[in-house]
C-alpha positions as CSV (number, residue, x, y, z in Angstrom):
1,X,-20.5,-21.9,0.9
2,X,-23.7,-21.6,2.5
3,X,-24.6,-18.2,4.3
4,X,-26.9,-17.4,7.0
5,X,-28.4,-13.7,5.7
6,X,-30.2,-11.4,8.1
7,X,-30.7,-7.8,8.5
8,X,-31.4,-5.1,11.5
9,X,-34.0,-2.0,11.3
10,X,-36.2,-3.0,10.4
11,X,-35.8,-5.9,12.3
12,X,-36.5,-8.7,10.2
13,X,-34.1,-12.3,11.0
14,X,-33.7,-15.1,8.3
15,X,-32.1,-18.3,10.1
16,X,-32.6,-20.8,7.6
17,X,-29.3,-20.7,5.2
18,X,-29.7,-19.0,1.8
19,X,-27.8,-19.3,-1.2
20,X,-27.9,-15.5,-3.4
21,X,-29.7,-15.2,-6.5
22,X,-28.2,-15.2,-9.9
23,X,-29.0,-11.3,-9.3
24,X,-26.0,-11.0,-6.8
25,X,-23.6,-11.5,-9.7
26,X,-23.7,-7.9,-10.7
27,X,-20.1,-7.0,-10.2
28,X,-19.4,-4.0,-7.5
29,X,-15.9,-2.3,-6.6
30,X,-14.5,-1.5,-2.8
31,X,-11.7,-0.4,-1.0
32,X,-10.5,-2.1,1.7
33,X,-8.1,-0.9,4.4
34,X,-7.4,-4.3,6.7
35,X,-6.5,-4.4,10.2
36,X,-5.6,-7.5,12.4
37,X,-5.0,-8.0,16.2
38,X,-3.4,-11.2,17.5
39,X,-3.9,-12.8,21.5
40,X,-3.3,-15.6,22.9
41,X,-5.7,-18.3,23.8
42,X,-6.1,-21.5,25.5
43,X,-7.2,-24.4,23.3
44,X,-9.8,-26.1,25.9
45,X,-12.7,-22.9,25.5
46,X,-13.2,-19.8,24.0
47,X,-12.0,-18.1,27.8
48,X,-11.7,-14.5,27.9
49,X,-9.5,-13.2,25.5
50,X,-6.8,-10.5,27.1
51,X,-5.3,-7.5,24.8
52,X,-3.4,-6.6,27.9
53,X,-2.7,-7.8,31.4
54,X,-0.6,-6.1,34.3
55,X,2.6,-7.4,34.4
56,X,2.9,-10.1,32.1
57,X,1.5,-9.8,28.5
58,X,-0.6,-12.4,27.6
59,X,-1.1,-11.4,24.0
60,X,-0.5,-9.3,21.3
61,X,-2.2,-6.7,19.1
62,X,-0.9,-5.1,16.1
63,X,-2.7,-3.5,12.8
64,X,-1.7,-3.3,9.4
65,X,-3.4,-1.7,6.7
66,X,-3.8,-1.5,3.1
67,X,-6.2,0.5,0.7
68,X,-7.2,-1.8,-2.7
69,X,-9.5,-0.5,-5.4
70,X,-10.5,-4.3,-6.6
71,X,-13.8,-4.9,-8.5
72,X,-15.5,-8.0,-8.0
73,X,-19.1,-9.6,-7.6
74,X,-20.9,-9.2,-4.4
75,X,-21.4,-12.7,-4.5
76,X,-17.8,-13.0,-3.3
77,X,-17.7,-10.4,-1.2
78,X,-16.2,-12.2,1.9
79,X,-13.7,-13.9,-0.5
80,X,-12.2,-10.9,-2.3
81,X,-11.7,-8.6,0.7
82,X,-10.3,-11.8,3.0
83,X,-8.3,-13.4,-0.2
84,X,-9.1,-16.6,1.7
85,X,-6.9,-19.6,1.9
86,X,-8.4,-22.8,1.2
87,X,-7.0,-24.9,3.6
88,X,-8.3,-27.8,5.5
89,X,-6.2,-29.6,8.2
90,X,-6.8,-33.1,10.3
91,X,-8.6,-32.0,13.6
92,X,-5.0,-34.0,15.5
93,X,-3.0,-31.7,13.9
94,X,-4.7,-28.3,15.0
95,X,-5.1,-29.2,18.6
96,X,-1.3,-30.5,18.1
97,X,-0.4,-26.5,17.9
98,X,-0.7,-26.5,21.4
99,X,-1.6,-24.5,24.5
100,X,0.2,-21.6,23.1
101,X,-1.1,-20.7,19.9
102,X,-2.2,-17.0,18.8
103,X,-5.6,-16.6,17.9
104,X,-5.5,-13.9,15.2
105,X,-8.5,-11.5,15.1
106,X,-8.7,-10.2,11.6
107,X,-10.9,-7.3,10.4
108,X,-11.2,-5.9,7.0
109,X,-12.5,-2.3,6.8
110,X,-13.9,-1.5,3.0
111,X,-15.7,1.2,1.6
112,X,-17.7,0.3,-1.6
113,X,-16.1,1.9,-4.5
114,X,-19.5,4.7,-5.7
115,X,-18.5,6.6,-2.5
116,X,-16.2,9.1,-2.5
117,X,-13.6,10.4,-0.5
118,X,-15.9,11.9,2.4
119,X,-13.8,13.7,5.1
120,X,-15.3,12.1,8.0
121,X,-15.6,8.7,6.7
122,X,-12.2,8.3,5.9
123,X,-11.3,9.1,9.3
124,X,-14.1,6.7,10.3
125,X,-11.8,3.9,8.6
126,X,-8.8,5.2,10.6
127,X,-10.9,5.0,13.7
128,X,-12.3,1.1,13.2
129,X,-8.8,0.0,12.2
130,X,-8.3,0.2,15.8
131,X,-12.0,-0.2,17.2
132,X,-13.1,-3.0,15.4
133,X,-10.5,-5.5,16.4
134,X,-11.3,-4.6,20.1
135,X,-14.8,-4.4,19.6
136,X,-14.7,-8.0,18.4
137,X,-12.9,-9.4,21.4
138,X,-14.9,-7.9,23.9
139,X,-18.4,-9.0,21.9
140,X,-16.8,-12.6,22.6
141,X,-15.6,-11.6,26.5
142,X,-19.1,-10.6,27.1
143,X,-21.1,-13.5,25.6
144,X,-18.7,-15.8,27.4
145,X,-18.8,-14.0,30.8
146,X,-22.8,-13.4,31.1
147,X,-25.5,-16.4,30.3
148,X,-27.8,-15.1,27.5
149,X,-30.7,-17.7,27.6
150,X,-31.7,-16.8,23.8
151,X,-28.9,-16.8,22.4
152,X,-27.4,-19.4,19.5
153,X,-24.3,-21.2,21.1
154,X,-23.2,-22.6,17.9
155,X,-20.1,-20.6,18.2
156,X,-19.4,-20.7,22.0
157,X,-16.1,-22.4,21.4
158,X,-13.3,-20.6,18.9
159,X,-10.7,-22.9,20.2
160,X,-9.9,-24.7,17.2
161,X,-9.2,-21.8,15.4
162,X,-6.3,-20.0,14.0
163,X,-7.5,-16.7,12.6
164,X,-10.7,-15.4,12.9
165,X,-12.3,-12.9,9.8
166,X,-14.5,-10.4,9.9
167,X,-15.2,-8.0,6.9
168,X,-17.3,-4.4,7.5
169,X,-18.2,-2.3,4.3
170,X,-19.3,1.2,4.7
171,X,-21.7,2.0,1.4
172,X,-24.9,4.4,1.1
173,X,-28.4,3.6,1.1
174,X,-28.5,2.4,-3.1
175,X,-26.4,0.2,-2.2
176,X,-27.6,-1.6,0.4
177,X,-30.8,-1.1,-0.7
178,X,-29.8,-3.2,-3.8
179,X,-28.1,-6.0,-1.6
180,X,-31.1,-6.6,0.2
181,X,-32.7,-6.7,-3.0
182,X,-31.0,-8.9,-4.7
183,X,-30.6,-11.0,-1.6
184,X,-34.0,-11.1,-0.4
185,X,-36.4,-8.8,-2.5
186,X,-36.2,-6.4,0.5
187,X,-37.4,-3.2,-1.1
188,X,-35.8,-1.0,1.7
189,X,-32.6,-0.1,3.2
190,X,-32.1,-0.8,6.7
191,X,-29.0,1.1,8.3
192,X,-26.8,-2.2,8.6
193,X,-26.9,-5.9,7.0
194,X,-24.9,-9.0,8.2
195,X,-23.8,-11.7,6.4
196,X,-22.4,-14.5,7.8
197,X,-20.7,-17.4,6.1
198,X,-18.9,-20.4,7.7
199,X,-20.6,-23.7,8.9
200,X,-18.9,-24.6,12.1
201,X,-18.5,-28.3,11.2
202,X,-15.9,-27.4,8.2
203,X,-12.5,-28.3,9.1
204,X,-10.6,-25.5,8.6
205,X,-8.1,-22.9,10.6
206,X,-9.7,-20.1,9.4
207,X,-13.1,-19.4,10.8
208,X,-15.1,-16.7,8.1
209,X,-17.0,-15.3,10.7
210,X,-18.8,-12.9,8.4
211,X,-19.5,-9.3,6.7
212,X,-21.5,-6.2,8.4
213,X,-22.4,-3.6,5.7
214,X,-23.4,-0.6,6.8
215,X,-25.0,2.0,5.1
216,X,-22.9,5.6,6.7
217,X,-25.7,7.6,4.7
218,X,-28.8,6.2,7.1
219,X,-26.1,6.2,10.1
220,X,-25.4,9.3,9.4
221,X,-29.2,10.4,9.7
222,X,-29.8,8.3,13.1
223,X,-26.9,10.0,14.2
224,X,-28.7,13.5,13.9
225,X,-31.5,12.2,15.3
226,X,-29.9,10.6,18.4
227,X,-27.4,13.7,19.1
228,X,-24.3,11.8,18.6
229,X,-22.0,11.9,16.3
230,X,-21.6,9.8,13.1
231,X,-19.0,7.7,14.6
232,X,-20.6,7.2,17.6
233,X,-23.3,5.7,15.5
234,X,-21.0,3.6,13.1
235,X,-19.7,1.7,16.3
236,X,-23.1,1.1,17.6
237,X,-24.2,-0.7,13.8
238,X,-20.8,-3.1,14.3
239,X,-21.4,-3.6,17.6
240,X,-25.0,-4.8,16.6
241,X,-23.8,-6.4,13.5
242,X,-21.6,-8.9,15.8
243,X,-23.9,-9.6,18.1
244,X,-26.3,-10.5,15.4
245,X,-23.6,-13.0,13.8
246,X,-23.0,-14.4,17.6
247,X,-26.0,-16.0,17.6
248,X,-28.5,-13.4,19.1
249,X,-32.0,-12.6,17.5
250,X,-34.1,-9.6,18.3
251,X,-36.9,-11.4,16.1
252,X,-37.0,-14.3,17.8
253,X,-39.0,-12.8,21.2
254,X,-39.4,-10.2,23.4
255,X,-36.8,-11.5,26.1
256,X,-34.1,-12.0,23.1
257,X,-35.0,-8.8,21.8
258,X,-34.5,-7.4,25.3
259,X,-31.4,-9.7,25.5
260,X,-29.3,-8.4,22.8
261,X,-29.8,-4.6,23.6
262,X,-28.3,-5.8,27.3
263,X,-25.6,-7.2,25.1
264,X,-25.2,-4.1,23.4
265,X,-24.8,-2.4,26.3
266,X,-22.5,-4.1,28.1
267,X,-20.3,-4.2,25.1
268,X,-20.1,-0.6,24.2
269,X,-19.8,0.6,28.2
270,X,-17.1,-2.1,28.4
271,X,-15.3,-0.6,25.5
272,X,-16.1,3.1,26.7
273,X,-18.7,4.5,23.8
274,X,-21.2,6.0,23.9
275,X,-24.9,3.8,23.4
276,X,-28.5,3.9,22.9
277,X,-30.8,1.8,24.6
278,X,-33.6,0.3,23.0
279,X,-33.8,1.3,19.7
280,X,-34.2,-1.7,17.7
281,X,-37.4,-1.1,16.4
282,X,-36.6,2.6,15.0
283,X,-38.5,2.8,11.4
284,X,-35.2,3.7,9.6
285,X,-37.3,3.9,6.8
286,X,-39.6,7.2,7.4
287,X,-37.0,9.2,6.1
288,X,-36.6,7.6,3.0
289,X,-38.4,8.3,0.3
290,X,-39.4,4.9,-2.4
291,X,-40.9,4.6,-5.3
292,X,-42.0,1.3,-6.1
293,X,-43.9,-0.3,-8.5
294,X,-45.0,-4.3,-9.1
295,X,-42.4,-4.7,-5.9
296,X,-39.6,-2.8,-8.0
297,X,-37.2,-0.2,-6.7
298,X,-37.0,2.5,-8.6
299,X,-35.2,4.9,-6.7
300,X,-34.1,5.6,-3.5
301,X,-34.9,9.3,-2.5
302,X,-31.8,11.2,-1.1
303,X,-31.9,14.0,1.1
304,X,-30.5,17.3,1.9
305,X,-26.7,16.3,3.6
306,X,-26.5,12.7,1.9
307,X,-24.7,13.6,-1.2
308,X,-21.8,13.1,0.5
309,X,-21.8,9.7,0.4
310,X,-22.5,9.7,-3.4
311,X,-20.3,10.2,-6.7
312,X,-21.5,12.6,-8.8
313,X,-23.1,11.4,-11.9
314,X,-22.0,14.4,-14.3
315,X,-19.6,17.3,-14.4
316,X,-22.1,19.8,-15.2
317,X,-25.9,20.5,-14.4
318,X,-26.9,23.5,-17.6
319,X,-30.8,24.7,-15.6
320,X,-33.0,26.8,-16.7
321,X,-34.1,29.9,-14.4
322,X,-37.8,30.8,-14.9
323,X,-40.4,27.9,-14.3
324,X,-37.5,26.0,-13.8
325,X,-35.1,27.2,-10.8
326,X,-37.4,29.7,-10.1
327,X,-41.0,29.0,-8.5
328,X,-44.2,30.1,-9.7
329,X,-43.7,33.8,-7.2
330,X,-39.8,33.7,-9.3
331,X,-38.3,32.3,-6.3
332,X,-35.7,29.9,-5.3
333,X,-37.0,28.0,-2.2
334,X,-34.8,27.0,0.7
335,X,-34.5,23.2,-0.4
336,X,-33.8,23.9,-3.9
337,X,-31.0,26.2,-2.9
338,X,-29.5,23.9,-0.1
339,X,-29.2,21.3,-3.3
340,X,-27.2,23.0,-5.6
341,X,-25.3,24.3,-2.5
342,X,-24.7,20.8,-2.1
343,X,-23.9,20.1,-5.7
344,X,-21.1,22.8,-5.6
345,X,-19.6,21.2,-2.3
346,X,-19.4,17.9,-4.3
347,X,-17.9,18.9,-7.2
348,X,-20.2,19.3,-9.8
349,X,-20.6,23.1,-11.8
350,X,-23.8,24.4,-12.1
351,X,-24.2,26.8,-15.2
352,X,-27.6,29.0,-15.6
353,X,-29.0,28.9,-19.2
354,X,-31.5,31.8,-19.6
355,X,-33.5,34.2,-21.4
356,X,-32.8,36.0,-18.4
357,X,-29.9,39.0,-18.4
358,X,-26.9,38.1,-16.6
359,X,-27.2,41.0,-14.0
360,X,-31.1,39.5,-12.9
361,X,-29.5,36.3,-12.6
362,X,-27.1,37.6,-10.4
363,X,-29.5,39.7,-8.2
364,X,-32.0,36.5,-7.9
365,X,-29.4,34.0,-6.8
366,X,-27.7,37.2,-4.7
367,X,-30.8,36.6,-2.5
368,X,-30.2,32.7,-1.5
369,X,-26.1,33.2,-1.0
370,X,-25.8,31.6,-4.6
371,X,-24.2,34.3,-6.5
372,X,-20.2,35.6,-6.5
373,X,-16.7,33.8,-6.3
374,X,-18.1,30.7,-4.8
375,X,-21.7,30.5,-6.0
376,X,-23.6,29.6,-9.0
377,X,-23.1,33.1,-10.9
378,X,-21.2,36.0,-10.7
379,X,-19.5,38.2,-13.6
380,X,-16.4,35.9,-13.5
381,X,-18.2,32.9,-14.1
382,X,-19.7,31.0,-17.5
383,X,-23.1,31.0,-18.3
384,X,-25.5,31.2,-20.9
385,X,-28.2,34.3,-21.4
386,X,-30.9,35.7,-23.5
387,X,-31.9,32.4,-25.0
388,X,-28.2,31.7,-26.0
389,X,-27.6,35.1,-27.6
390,X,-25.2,36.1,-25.3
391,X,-22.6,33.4,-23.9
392,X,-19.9,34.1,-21.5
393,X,-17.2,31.8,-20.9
394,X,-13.8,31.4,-18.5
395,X,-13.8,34.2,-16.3
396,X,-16.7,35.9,-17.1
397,X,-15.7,36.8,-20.9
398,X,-17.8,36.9,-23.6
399,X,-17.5,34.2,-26.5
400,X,-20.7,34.9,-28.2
401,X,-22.8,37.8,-29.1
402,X,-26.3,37.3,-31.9
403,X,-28.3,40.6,-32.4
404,X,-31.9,40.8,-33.7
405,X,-32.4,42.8,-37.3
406,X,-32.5,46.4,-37.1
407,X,-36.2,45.9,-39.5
408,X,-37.5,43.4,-37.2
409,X,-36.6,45.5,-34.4
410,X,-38.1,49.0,-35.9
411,X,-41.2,47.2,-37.0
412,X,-42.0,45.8,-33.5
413,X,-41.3,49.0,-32.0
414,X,-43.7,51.0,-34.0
415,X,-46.4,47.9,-33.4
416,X,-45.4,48.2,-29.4
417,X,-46.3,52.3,-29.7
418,X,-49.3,52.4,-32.1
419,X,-51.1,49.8,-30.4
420,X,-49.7,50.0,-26.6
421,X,-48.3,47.1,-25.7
422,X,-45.9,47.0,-23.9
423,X,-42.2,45.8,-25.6
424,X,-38.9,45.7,-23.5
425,X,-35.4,45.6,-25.9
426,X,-33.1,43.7,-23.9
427,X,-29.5,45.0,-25.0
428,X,-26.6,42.6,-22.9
429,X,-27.3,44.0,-19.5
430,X,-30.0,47.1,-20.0
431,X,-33.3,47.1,-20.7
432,X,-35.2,49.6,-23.1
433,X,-38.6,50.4,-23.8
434,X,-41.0,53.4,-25.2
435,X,-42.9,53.8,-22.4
436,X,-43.8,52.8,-18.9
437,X,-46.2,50.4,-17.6
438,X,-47.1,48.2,-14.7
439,X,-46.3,45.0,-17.0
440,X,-42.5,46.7,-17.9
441,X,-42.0,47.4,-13.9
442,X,-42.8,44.2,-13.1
443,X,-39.8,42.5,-15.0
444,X,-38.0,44.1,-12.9
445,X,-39.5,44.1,-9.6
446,X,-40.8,40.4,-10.0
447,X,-38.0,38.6,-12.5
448,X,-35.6,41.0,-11.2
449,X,-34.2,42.5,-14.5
450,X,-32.3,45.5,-14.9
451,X,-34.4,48.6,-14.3
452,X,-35.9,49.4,-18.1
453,X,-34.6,52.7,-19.2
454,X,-38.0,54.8,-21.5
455,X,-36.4,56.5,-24.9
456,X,-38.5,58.9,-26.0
457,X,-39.0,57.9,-29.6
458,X,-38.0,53.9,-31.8
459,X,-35.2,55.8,-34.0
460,X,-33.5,56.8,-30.2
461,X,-34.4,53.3,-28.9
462,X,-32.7,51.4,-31.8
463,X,-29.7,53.6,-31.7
464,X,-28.8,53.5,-28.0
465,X,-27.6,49.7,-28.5
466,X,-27.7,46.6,-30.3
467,X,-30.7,44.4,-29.7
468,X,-30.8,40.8,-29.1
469,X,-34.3,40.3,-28.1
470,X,-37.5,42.0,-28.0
471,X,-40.2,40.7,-25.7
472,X,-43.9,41.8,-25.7
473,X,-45.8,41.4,-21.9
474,X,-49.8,41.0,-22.3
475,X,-52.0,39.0,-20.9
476,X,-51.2,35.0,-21.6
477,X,-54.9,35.4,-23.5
478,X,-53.5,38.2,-25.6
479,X,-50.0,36.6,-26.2
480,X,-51.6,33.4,-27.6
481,X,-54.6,34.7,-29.1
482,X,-53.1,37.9,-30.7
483,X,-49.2,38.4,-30.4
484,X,-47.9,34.7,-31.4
485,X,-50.4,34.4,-34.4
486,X,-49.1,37.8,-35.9
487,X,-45.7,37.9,-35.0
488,X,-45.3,34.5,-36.2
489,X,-46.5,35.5,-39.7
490,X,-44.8,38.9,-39.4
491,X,-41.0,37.6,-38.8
492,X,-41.5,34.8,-41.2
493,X,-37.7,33.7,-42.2
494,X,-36.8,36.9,-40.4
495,X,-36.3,36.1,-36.6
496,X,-38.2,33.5,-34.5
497,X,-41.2,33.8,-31.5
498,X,-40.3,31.8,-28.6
499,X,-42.5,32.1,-25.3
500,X,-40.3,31.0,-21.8
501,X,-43.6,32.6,-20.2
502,X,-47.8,32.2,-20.8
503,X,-47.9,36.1,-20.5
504,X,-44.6,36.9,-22.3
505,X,-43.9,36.4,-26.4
506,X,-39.9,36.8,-27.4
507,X,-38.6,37.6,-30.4
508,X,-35.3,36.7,-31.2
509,X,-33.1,36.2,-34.2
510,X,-34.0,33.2,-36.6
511,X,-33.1,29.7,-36.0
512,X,-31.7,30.9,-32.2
513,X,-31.4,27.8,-30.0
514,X,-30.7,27.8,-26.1
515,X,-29.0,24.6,-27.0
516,X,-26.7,26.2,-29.5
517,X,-25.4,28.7,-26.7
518,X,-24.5,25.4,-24.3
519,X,-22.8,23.3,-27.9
520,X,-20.8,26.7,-28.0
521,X,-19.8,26.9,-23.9
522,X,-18.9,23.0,-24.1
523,X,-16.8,23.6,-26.7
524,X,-14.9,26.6,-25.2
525,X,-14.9,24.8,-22.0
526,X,-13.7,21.5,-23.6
527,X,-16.4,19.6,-22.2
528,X,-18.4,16.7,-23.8
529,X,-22.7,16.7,-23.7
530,X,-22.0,13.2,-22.2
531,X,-20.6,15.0,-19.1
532,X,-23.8,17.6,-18.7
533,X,-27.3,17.1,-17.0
534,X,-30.1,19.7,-18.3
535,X,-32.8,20.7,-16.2
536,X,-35.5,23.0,-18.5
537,X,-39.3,23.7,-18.7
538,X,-40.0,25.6,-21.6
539,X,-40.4,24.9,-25.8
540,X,-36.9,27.4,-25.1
541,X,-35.3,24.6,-23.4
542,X,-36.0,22.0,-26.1
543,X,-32.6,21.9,-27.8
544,X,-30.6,21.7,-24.9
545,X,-33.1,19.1,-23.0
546,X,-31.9,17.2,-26.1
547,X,-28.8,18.2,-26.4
548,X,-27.5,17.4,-23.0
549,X,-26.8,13.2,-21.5
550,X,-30.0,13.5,-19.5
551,X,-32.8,15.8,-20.3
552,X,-35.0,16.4,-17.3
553,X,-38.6,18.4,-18.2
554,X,-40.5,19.7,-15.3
555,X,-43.9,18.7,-14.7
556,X,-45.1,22.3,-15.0
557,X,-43.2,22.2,-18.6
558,X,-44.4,22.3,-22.0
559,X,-46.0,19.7,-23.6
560,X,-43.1,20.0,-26.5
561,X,-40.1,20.1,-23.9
562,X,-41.6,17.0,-21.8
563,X,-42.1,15.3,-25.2
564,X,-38.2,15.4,-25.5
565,X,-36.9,15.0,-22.4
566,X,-35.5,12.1,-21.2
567,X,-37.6,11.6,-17.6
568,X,-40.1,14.3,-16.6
569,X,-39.3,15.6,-13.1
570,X,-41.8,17.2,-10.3
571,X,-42.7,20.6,-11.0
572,X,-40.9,24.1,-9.7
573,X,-43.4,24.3,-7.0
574,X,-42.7,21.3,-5.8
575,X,-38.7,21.9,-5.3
576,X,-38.2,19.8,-8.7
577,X,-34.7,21.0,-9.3
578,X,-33.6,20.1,-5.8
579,X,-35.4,17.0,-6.7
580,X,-33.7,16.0,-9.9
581,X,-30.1,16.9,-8.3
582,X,-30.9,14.5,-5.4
583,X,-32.5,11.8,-7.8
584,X,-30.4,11.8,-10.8
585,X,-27.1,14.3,-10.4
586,X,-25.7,11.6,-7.8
């Protein structure tokens, strides 16, 4: 069947017929929901079709509507959502029906099957059930009525028909922005694409008029930026999409441009919605976001608000906090929080994996309205601290507790006092040190850790609490010059030095693994690694980057946890959290 392919904003039209690509064969799912109105119509010209007329009723209108979840190539999109009849019949015997024949107007409304169950799209189904029939008819009383010099008249006369199809999908911007790839190596997504498909000179009942796909995500944008509401917007693209497939042609000159906006117009204040007037040549691409390479698509950018219109792509998202969440002043910025706001709204859990305490966590998140019942952390909720020492399951409880060796512990102490450096004990949710310093008050007021407590003496320190982790604060010079070398050779087979920080050295108990805290939350959680997405930045995040379905380093990583990770994301000062959930998550 040979199709006419052309697209709108950017306004680009292809009149020549076009047969897909091999490409097209990729096999995509919708669900349809069909609607069909019925009226009569005289035989000799296409006339103006009536829904209703005072006093006698002319014609008929009626909807029914089902919802199919049906997989199928894209290639046969117009067949699989019409589940055409093949029928061909002697020109005699259709004008033998008569002066009184119905002429069915048949839309199918489908939404393609990797967007979810949005609110406000479902009940912009509901609403083009009834629209779209309507809308139809009075796109065809309007070309009939006014003379559009530009226009193609190839379908000026419907007479011979029986039952006219029409098909609209509502998808996002990946998938349109892969039709229009694999239709015409169109490396962008415009807001909506039309597909027409039947040849007037086959002999058949049915006339195929075509397909509009629209993409609700980039509607949904033009929509904010025009002040009207999504489904204002949605009936504007089918409005255009049908003129488009009626012969008109923005591309073809400035009068046909300027003809179909009038034909916009007239259709939309006939039908009572709301319009916009000359906005054809919007760039609905300076929104988006594309990174290309040799003419490839590698990834269409989403944007705060558009999750909505995608499936999520895991259960879980395990991230880091510092270098990671956190920015280079320990901050989480406005975007990154609006993201995993998002995330949470769509389903997916996000669980913290630290060497962070749980109460810091906590206060740090308290500050972006991410923290308690609802948020990201709170008391009640899983999560994974001190480097996977400490893990915390269902309702807050702990599952999992590791403590450092008492010898370890004393000897670091004893170096932290002769030598003054400084040395904070973290101990579940305190913090204890020998002294105070500038560098000990700053875990607190700049990483937002509990308040460390000063013992007067190591044998008092070491027998207020059990110790997890010790961490030294120096200079990043003096961590790697002085503090890693020694330590490293002074907890040989004894406990481990990890560094999350340039200016921080940790010791912890041998062979610990932030990766073995998440194995022993999935577990607990009953959760598979295929189901998680890792964010991470540090040689502390190695395990779990690995670990996890997709491991995502940040630019401003280590060279050890970008070697591992499966893609290397943009870097904490550049919102690369909110970044990976909009990129990958979705």
């Amino acid at each position: 069947m040979a199709r006419a392919v052309a697209r709108v904003l950017p306004m680009v039209s292809i009149s020549s017929q076009l047969t897909p690509p091999p490409a097209i064969s990729v096999a995509f799912g919708w669900r349809t929901v069909e609607t069909q109105s019925t009226f009569s119509s005289r035989p000799s010209s296409l006339g103006r079709l009536q829904m209703f007329s005072s006093g006698t009723q002319r014609g008929c209108f009626s909807t029914a509507s089902t919802y199919l979840r049906q997989p199928g190539p894209l290639g046969a999109f117009c067949a699989a959502l019409r589940g055409f009849r093949k029928v061909r019949r002697s020109q005699a015997a259709r004008k033998q029906a008569g002066k009184d024949k119905k002429l069915e107007l048949r839309v199918k409304i489908a939404i393609e099957e990797g967007m979810p169950d949005d609110h406000e799209v479902m009940n912009i189904v509901e609403m083009l059930k009834l629209n779209a029939p309507m809308a139809m008819k009075t796109a065809f009383d309007v070309v009939k009525e006014f003379e559009f010099k530009t226009r193609d008249r190839s379908l000026d006369d419907i007479s011979n028909f029986e039952r006219i199809e029409l098909s609209v999908l509502l998808c996002n911007d990946e998938f349109i922005t892969k039709v229009n790839k694999d239709w015409q190596s169109i490396h962008f997504p415009p807001n909506v694409r039309f597909i027409a498909h039947d040849a007037q000179e086959i002999d058949k009942p049915i006339l195929n008029f075509g397909d509009i796909v629209i993409s609700a995500e980039a509607a949904a944008r033009q929509a904010v930026e025009k002040d009207h509401t999504l489904l204002d917007e949605v009936r504007i693209l089918v409005i255009r999409g049908l003129l488009h497939l009626m012969g008109f042609d923005h591309n073809r000159s400035a009068e046909a441009e300027a003809e179909l906006e009038n034909a916009e117009e007239l259709v939309l204040r006939s039908l009572g919605w709301e319009g916009t007037k000359g906005t054809h040549d919007t760039a609905i691409c300076r929104n988006l976001e594309l990174a290309t390479q040799d003419g490839k698509i590698f990834n269409v950018a989403k944007k705060a608000g558009s999750l909505r219109f995608y499936r999520p792509k895991f259960s879980y998202i395990f991230c880091d906090m510092d270098g990671t969440l956190l920015n280079s002043h320990s901050q989480i910025t406005r975007t990154t929080a609006e993201a995993l706001r998002e995330a949470l709204l769509r389903g997916v859990k996000v669980v913290i994996a630290t060497g962070k305490t749980r109460p810091a966590v906590i206060n740090t998140l308290k500050m972006v309205n991410l923290a308690g019942k609802n948020g990201i952390a709170s008391e009640l909720s899983p999560g994974i601290f001190l480097q996977g020492l400490l893990v915390y399951g269902r309702q807050g409880r702990e599952i999992h507790r590791r403590s450092l060796d008492k010898n370890v512990c004393r000897e670091a102490l004893l170096y932290s006092q002769e030598n003054e450096v400084p040395l904070i004990a973290f101990c579940r949710d305190r913090c204890l040190t020998l002294f105070d310093h500038p560098l000990v008050e700053s875990l607190h007021t700049i990483y937002h850790e509990p308040k460390a407590e000063i013992l007067p003496s190591v044998e008092r320190l070491l027998a207020a609490a059990d110790i997890q982790k010790l961490v030294f604060v120096d200079t990043a010079v003096g961590v790697s010059s002085v503090l890693r070398p020694h330590w490293t050779e002074a907890t040989s087979g004894r406990a481990s030095v990890v560094q999350a920080q340039a200016d921080m050295l940790e010791i912890v108990p041998a062979c610990t693994s932030k990766g073995d805290g998440v194995k022993l939350l999935l577990d607990h959680l009953g959760i598979s690694a295929k189901e998680i997405m890792a964010i991470g930045d540090g040689e502390n995040d190695i395990e779990m980057l690995q670990l996890a379905s997709l491991g995502i380093a940040l630019e401003n990583g280590s060279e050890k946890a970008k070697a591992v990770a499966d893609v290397i994301g943009a870097a904490n000062d550049d919102d690369g959290v909110a970044r990976a959930i909009y990129q990958y998550a979705f």
